[in-house]
Predicted model as a PDB file, atoms N, CA, C, CB and O in Angstrom, pLDDT in the B-factor column:
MODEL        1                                                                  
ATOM      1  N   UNK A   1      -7.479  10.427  -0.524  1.00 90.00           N  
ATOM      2  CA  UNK A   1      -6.729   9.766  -1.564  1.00 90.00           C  
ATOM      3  C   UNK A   1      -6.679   8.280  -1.232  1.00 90.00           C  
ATOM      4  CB  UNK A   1      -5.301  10.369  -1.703  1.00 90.00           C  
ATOM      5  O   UNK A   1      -6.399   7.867  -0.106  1.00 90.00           O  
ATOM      6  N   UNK A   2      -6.911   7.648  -2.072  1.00 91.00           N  
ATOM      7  CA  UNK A   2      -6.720   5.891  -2.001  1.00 91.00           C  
ATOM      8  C   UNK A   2      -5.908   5.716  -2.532  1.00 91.00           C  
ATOM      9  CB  UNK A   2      -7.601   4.895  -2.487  1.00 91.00           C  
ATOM     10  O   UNK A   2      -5.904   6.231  -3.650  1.00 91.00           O  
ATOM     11  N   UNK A   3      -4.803   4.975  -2.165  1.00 89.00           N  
ATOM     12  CA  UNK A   3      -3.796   4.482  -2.576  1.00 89.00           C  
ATOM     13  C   UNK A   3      -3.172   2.927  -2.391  1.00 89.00           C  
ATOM     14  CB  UNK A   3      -3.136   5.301  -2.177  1.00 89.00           C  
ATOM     15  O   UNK A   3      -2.318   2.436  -1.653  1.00 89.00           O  
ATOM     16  N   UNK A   4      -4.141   2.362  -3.560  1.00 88.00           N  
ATOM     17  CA  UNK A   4      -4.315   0.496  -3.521  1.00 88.00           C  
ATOM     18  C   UNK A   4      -3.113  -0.341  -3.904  1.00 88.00           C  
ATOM     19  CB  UNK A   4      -5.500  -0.100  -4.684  1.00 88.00           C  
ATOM     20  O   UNK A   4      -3.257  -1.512  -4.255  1.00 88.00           O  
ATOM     21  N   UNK A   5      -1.658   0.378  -3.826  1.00 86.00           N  
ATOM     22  CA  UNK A   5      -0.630  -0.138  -4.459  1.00 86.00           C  
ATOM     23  C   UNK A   5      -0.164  -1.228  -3.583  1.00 86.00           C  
ATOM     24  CB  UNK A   5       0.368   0.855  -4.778  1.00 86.00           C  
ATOM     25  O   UNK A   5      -0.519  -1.102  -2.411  1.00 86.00           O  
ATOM     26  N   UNK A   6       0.546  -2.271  -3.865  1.00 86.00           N  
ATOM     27  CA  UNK A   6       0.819  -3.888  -3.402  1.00 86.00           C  
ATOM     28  C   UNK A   6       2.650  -3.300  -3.233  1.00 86.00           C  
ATOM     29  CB  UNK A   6       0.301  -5.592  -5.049  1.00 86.00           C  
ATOM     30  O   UNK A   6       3.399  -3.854  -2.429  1.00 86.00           O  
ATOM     31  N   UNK A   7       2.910  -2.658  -3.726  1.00 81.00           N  
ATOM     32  CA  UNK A   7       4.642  -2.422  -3.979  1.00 81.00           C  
ATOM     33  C   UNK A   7       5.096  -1.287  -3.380  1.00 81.00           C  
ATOM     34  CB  UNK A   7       5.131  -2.231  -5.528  1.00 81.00           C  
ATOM     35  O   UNK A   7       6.063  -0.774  -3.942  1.00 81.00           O  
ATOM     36  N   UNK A   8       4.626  -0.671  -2.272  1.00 69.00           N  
ATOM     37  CA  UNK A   8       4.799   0.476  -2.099  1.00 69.00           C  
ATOM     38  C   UNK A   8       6.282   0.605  -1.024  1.00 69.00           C  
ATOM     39  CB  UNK A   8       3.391   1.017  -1.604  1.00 69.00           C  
ATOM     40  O   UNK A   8       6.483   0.109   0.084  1.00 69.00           O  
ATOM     41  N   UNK A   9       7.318   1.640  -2.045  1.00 65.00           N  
ATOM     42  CA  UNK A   9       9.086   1.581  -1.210  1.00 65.00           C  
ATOM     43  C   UNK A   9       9.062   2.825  -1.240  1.00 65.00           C  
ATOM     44  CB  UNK A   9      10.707   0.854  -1.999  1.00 65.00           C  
ATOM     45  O   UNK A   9       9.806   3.415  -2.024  1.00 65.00           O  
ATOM     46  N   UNK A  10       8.050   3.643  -0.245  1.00 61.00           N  
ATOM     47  CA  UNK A  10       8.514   4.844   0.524  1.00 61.00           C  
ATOM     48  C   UNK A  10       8.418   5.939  -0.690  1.00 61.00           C  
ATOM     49  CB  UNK A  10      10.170   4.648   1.253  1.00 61.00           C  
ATOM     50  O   UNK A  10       8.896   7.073  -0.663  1.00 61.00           O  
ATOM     51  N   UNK A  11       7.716   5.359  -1.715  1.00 67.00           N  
ATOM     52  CA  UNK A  11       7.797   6.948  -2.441  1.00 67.00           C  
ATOM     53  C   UNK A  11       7.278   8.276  -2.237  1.00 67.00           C  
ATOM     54  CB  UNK A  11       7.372   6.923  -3.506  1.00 67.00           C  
ATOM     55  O   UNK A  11       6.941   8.569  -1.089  1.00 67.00           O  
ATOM     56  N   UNK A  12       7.169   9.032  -3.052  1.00 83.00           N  
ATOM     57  CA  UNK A  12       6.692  10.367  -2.307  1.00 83.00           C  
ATOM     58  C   UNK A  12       4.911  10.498  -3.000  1.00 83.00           C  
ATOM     59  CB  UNK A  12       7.980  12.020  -2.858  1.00 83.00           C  
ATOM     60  O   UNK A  12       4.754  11.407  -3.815  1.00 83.00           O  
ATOM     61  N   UNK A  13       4.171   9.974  -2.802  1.00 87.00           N  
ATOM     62  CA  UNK A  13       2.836   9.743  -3.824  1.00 87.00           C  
ATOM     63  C   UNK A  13       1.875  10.214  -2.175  1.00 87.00           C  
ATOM     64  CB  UNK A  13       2.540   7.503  -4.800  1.00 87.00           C  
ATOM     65  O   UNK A  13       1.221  11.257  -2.146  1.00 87.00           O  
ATOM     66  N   UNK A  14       1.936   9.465  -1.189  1.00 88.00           N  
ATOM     67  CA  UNK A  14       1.187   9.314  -0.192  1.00 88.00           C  
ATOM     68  C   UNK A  14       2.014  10.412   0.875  1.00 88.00           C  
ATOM     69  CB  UNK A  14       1.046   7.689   0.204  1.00 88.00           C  
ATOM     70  O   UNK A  14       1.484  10.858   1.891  1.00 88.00           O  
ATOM     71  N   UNK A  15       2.990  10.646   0.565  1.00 89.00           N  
ATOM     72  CA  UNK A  15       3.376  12.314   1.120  1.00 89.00           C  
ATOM     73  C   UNK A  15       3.242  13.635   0.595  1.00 89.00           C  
ATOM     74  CB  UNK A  15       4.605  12.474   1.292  1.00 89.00           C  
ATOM     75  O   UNK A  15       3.354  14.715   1.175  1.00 89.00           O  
ATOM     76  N   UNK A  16       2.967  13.356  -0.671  1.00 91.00           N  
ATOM     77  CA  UNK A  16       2.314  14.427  -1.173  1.00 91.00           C  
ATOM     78  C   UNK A  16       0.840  15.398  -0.927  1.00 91.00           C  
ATOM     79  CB  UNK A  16       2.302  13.986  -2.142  1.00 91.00           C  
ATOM     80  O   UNK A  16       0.551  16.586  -0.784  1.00 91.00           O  
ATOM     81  N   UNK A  17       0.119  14.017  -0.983  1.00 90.00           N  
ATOM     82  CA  UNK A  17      -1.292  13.747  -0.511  1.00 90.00           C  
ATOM     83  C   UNK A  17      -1.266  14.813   0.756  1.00 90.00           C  
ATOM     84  CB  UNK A  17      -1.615  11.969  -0.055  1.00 90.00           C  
ATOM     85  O   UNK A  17      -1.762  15.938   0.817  1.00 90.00           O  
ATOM     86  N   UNK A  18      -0.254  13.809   2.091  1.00 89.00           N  
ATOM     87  CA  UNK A  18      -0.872  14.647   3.053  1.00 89.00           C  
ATOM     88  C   UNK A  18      -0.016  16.005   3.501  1.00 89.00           C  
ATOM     89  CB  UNK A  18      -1.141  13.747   4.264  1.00 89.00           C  
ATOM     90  O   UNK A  18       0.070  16.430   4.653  1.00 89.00           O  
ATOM     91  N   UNK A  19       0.449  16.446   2.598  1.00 90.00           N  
ATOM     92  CA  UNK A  19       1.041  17.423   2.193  1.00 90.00           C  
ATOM     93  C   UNK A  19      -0.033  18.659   2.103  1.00 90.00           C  
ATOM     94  CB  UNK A  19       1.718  17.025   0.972  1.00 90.00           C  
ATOM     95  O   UNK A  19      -0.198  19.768   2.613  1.00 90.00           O  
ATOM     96  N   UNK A  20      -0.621  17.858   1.212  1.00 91.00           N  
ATOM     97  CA  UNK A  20      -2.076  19.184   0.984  1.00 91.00           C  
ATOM     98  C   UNK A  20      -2.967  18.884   1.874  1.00 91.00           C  
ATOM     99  CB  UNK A  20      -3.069  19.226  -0.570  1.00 91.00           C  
ATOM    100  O   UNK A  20      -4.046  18.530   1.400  1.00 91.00           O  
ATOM    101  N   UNK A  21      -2.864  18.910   3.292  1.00 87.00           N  
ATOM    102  CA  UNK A  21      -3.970  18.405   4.016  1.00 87.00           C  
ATOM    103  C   UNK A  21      -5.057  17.388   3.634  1.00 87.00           C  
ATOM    104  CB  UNK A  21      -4.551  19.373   4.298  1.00 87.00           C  
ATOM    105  O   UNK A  21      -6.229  17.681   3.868  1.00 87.00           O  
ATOM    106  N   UNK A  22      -4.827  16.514   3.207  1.00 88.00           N  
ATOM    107  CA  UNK A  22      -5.941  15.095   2.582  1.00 88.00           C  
ATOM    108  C   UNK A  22      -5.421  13.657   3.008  1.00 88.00           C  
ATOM    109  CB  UNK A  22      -5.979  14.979   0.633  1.00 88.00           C  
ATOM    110  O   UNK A  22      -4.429  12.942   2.870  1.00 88.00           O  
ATOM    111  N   UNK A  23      -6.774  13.654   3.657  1.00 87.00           N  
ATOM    112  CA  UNK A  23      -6.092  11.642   4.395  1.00 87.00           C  
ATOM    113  C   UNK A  23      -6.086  10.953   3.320  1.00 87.00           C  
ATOM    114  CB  UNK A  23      -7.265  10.442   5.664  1.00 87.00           C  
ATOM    115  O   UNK A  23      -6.432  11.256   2.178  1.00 87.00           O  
ATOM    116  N   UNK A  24      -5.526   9.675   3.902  1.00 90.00           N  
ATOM    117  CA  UNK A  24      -4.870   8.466   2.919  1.00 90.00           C  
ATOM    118  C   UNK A  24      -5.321   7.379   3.161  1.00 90.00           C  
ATOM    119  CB  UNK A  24      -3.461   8.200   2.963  1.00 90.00           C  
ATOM    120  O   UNK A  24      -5.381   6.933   4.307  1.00 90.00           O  
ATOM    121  N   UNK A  25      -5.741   6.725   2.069  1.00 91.00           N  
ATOM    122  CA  UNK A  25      -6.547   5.386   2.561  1.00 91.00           C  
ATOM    123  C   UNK A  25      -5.483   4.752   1.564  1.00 91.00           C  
ATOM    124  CB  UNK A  25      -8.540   5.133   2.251  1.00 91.00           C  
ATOM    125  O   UNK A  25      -5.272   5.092   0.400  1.00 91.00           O  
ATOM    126  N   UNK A  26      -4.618   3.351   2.587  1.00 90.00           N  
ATOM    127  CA  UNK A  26      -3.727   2.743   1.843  1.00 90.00           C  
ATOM    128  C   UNK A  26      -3.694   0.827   2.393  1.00 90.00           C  
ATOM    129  CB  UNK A  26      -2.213   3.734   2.105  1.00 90.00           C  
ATOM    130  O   UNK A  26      -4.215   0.198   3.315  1.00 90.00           O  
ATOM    131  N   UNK A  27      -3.029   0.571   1.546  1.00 90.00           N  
ATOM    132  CA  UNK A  27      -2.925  -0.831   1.840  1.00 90.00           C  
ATOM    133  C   UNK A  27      -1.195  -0.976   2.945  1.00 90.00           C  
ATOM    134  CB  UNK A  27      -2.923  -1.777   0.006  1.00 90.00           C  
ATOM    135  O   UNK A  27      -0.225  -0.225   2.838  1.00 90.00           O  
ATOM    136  N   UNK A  28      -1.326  -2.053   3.811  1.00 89.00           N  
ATOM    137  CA  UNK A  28      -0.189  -1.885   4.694  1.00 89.00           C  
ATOM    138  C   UNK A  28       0.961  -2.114   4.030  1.00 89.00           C  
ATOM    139  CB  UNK A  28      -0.219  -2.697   5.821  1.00 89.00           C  
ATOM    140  O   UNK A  28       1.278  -3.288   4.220  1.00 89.00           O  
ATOM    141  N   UNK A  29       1.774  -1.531   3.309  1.00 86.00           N  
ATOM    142  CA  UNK A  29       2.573  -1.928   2.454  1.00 86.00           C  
ATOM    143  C   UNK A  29       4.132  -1.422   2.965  1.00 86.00           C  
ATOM    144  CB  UNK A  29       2.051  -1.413   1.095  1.00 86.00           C  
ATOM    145  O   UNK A  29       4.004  -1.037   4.128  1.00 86.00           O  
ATOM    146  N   UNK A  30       5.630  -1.276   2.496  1.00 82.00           N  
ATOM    147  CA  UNK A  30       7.040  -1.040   3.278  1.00 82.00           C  
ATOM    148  C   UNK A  30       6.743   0.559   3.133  1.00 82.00           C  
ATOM    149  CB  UNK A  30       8.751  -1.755   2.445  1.00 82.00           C  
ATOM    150  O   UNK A  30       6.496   0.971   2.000  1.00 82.00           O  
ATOM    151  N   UNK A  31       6.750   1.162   3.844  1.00 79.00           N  
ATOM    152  CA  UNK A  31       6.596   2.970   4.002  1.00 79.00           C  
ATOM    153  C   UNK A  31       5.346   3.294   4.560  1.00 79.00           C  
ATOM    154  CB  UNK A  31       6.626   3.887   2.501  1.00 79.00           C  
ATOM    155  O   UNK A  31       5.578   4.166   5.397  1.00 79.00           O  
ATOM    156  N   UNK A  32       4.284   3.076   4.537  1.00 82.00           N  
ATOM    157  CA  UNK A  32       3.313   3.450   4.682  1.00 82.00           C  
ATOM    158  C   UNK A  32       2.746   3.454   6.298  1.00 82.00           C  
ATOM    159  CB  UNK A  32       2.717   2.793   3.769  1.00 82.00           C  
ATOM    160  O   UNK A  32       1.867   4.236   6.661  1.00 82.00           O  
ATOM    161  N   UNK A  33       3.330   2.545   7.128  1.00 81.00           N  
ATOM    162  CA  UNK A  33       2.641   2.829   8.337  1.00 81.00           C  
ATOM    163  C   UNK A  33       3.787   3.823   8.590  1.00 81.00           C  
ATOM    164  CB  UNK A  33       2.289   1.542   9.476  1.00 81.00           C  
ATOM    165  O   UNK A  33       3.322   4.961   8.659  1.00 81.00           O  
ATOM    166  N   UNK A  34       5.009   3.798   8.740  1.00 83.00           N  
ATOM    167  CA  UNK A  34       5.825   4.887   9.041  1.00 83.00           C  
ATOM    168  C   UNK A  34       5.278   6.644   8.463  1.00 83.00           C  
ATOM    169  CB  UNK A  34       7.260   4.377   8.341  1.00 83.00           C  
ATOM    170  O   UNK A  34       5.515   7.754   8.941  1.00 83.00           O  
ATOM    171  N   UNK A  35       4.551   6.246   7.365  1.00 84.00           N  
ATOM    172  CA  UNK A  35       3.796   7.665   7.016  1.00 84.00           C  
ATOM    173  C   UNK A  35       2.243   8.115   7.464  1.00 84.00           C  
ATOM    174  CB  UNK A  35       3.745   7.714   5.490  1.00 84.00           C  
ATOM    175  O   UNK A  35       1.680   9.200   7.605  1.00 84.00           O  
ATOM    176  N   UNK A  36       1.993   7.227   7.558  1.00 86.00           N  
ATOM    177  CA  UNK A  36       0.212   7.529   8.162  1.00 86.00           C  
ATOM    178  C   UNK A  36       0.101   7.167   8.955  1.00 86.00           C  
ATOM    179  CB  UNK A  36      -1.005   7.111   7.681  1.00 86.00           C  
ATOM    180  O   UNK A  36       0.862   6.203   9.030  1.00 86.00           O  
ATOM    181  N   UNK A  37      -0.996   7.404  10.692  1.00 81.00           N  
ATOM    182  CA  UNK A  37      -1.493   7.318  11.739  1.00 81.00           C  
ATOM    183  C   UNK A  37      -2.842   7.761  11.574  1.00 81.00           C  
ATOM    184  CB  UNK A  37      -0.784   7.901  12.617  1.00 81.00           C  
ATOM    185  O   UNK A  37      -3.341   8.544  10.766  1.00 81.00           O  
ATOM    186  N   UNK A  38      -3.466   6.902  12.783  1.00 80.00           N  
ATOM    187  CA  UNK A  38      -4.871   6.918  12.536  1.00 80.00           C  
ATOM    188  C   UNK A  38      -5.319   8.638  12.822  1.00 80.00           C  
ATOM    189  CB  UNK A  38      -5.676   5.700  13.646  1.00 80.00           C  
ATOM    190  O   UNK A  38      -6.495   8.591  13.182  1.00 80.00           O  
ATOM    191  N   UNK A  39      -4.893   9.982  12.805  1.00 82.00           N  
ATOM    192  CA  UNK A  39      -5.265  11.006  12.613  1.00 82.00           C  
ATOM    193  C   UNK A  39      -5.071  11.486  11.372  1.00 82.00           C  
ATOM    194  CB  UNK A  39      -4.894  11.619  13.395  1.00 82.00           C  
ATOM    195  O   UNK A  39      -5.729  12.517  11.236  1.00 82.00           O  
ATOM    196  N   UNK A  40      -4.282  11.118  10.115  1.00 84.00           N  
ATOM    197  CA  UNK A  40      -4.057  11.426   8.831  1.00 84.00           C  
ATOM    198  C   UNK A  40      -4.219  10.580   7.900  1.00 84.00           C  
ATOM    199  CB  UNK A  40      -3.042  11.814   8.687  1.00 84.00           C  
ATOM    200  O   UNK A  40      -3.870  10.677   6.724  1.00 84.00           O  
ATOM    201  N   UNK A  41      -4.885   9.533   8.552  1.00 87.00           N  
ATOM    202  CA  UNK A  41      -5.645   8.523   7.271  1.00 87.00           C  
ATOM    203  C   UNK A  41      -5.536   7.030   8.059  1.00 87.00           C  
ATOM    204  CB  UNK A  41      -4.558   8.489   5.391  1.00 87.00           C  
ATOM    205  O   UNK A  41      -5.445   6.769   9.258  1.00 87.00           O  
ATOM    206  N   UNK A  42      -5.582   6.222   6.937  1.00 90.00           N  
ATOM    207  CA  UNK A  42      -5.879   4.781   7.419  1.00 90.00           C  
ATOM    208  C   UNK A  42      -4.822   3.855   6.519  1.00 90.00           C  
ATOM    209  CB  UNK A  42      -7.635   4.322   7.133  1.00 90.00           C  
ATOM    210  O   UNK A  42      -4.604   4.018   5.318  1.00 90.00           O  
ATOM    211  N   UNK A  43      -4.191   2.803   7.418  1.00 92.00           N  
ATOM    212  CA  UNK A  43      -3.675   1.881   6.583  1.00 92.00           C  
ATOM    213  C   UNK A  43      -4.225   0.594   6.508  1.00 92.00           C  
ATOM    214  CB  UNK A  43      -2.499   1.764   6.831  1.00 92.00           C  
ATOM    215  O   UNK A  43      -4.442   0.428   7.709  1.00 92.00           O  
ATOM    216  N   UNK A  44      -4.583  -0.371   6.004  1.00 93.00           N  
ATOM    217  CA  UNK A  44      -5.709  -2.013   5.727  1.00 93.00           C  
ATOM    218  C   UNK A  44      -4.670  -2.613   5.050  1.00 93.00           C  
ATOM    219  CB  UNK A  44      -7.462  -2.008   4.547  1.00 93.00           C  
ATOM    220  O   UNK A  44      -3.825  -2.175   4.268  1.00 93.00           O  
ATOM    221  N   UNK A  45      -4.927  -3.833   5.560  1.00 93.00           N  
ATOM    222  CA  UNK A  45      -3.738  -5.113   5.077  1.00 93.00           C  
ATOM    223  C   UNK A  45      -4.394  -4.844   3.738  1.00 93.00           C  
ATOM    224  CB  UNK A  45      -3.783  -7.098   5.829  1.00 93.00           C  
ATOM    225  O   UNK A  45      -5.355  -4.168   3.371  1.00 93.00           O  
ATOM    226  N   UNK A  46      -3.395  -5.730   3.075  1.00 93.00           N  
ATOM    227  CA  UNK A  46      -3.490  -5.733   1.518  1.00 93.00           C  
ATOM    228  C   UNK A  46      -4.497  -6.266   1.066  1.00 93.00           C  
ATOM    229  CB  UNK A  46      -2.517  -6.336   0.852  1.00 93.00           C  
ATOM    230  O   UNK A  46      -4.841  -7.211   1.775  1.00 93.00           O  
ATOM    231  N   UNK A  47      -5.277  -6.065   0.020  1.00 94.00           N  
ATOM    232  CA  UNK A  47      -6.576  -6.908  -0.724  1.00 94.00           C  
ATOM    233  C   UNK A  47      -7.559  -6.731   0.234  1.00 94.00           C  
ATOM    234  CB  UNK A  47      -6.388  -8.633  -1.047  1.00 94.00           C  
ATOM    235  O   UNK A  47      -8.413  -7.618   0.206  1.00 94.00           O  
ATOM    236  N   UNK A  48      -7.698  -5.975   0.974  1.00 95.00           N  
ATOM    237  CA  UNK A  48      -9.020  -5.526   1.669  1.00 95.00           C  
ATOM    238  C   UNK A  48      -9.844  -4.660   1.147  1.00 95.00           C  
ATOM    239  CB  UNK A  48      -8.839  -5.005   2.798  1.00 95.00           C  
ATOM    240  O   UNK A  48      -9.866  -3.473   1.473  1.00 95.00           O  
ATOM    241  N   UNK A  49     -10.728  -5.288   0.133  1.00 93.00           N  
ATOM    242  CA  UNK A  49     -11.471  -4.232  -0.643  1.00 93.00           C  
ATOM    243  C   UNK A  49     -12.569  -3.770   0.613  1.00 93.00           C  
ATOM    244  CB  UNK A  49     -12.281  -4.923  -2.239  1.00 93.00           C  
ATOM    245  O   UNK A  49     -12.649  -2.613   1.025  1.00 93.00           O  
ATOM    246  N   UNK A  50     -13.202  -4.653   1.009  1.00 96.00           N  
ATOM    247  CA  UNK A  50     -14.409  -4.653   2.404  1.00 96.00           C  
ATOM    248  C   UNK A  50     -14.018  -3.746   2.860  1.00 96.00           C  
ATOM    249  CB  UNK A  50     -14.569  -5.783   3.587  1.00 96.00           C  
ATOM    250  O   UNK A  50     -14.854  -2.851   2.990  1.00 96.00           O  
ATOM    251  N   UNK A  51     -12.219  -3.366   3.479  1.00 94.00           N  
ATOM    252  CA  UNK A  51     -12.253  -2.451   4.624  1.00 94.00           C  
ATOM    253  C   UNK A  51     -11.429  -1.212   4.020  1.00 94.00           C  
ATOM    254  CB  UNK A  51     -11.569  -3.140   6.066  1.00 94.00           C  
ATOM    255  O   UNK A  51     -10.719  -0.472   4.702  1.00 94.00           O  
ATOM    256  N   UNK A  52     -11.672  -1.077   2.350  1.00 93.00           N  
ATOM    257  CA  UNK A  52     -11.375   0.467   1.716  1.00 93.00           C  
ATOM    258  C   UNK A  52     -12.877   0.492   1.771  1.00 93.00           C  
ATOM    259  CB  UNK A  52     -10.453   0.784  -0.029  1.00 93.00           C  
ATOM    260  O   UNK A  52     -13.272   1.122   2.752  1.00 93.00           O  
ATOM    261  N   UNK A  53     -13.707   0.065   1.120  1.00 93.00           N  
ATOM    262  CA  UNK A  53     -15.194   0.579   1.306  1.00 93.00           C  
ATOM    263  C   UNK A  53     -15.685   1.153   2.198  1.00 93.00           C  
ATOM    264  CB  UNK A  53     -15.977  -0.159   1.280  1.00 93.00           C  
ATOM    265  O   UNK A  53     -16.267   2.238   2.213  1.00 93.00           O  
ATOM    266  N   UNK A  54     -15.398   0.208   3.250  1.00 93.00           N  
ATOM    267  CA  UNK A  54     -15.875   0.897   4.943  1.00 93.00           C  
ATOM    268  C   UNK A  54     -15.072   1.843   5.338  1.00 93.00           C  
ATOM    269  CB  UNK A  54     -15.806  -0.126   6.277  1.00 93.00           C  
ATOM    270  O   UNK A  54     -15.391   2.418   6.378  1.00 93.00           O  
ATOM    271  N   UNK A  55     -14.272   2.116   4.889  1.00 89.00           N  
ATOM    272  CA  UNK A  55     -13.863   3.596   5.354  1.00 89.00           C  
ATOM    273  C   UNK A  55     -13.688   4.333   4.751  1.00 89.00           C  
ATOM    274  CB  UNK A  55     -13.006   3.848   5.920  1.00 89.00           C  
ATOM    275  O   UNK A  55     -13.047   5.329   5.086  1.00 89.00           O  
ATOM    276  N   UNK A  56     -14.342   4.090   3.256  1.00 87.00           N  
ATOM    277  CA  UNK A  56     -14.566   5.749   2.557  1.00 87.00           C  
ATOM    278  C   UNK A  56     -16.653   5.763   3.374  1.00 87.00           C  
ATOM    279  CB  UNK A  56     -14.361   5.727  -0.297  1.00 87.00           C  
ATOM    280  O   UNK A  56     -17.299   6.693   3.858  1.00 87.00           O  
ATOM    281  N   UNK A  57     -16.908   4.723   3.215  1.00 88.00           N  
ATOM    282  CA  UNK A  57     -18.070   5.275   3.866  1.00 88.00           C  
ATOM    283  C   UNK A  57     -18.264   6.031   5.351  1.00 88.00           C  
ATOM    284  CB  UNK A  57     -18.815   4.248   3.884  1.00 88.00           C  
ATOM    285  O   UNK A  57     -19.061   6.881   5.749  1.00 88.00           O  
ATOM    286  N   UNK A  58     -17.231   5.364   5.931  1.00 85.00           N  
ATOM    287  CA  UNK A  58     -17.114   6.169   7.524  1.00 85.00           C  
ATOM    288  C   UNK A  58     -16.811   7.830   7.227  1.00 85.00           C  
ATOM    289  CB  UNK A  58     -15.529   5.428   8.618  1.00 85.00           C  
ATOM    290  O   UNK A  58     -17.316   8.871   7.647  1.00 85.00           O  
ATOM    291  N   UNK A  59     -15.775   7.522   6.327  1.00 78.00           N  
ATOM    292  CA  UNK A  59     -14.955   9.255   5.846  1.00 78.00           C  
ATOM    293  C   UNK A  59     -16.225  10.126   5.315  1.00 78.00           C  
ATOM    294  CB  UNK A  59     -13.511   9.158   4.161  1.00 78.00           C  
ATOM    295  O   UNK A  59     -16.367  11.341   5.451  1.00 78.00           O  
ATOM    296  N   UNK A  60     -16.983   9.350   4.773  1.00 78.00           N  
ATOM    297  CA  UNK A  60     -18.365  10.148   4.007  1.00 78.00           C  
ATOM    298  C   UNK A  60     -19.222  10.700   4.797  1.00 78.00           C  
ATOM    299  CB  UNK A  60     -19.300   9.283   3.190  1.00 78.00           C  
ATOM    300  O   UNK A  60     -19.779  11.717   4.383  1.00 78.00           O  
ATOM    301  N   UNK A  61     -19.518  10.251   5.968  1.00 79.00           N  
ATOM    302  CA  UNK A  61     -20.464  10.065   7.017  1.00 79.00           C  
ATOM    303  C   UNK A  61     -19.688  11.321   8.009  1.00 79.00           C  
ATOM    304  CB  UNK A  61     -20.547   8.258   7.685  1.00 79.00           C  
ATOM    305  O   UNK A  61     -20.291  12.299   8.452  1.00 79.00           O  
ATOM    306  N   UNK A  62     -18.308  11.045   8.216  1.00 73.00           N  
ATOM    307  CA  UNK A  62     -17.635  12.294   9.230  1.00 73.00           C  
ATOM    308  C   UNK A  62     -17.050  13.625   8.179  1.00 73.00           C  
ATOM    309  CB  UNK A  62     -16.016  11.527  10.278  1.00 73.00           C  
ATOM    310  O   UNK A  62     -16.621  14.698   8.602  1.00 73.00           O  
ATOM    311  N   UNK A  63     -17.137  13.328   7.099  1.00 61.00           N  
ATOM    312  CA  UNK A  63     -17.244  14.185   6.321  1.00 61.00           C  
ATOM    313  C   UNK A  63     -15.857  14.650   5.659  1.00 61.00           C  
ATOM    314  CB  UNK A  63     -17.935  15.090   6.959  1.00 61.00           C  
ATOM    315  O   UNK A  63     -15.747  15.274   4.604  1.00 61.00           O  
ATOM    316  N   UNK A  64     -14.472  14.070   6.783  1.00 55.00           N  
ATOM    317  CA  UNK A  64     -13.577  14.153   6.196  1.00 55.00           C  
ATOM    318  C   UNK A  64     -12.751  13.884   7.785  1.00 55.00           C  
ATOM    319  CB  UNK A  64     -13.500  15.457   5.183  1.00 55.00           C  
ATOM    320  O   UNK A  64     -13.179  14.465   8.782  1.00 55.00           O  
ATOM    321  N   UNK A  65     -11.609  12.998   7.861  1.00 51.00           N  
ATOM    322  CA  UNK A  65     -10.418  13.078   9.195  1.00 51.00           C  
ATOM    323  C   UNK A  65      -9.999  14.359   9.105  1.00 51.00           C  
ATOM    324  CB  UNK A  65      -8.969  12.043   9.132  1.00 51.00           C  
ATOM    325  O   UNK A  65      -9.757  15.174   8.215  1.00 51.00           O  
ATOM    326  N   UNK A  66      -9.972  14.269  10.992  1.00 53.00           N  
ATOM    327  CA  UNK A  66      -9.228  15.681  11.685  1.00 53.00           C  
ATOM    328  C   UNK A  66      -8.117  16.291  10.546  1.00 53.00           C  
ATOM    329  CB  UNK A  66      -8.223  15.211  13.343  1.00 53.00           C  
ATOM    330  O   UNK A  66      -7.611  15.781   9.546  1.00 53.00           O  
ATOM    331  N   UNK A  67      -8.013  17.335  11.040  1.00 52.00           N  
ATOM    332  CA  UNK A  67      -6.964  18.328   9.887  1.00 52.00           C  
ATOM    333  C   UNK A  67      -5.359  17.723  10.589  1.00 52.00           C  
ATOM    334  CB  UNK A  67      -7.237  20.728  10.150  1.00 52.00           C  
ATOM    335  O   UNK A  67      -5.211  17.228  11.707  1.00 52.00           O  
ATOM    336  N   UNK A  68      -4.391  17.933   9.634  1.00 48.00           N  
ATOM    337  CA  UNK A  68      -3.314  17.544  10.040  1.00 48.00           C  
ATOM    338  C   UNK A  68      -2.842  18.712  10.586  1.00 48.00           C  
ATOM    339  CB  UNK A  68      -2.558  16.923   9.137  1.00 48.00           C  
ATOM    340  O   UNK A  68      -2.797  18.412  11.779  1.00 48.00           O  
ATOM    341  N   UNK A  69      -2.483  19.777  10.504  1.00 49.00           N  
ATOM    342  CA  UNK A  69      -2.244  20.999  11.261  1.00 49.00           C  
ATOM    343  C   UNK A  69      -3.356  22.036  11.033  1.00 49.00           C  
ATOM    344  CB  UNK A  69      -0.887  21.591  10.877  1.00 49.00           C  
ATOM    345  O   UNK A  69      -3.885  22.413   9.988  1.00 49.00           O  
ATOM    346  N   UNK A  70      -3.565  22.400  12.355  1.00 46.00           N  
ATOM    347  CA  UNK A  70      -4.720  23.323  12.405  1.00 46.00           C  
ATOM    348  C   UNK A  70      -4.089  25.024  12.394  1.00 46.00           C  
ATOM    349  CB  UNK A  70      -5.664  22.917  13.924  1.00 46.00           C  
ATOM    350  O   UNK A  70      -4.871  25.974  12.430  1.00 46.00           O  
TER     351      UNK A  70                                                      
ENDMDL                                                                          
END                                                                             
């Protein structure tokens, strides 16, 4: 799930996500590092289109991040 929002106050959008086992590709925004670590997705300063690209291509290539509970 990509989640490119600039305003992000802790809602439940990017806990949902990894709710259903699916990483999160987000911008560093207020909630978001407190919700994701580099085993359940990725957070990139804001307006980093370069480094959402590069890591849906990395994600493409490993095929998908470790499972959140196995």
């Amino acid at each position: 799930f990509i989640n490119l929002t600039l305003s992000y106050n802790f809602l439940t959008t990017n806990l949902e996500v990894l709710a259903c086992d699916k990483p999160v590709i987000t911008y560093l925004t207020r909630g978001s590092p407190e919700e994701i670590d580099e085993h359940i997705g990725v957070v990139l300063e804001q307006k980093d289109v370069e480094g959402i690209i590069n890591k849906i291509r990395e994600l493409k290539e490993k095929s998908i991040l470790p499972r959140i509970a196995e």
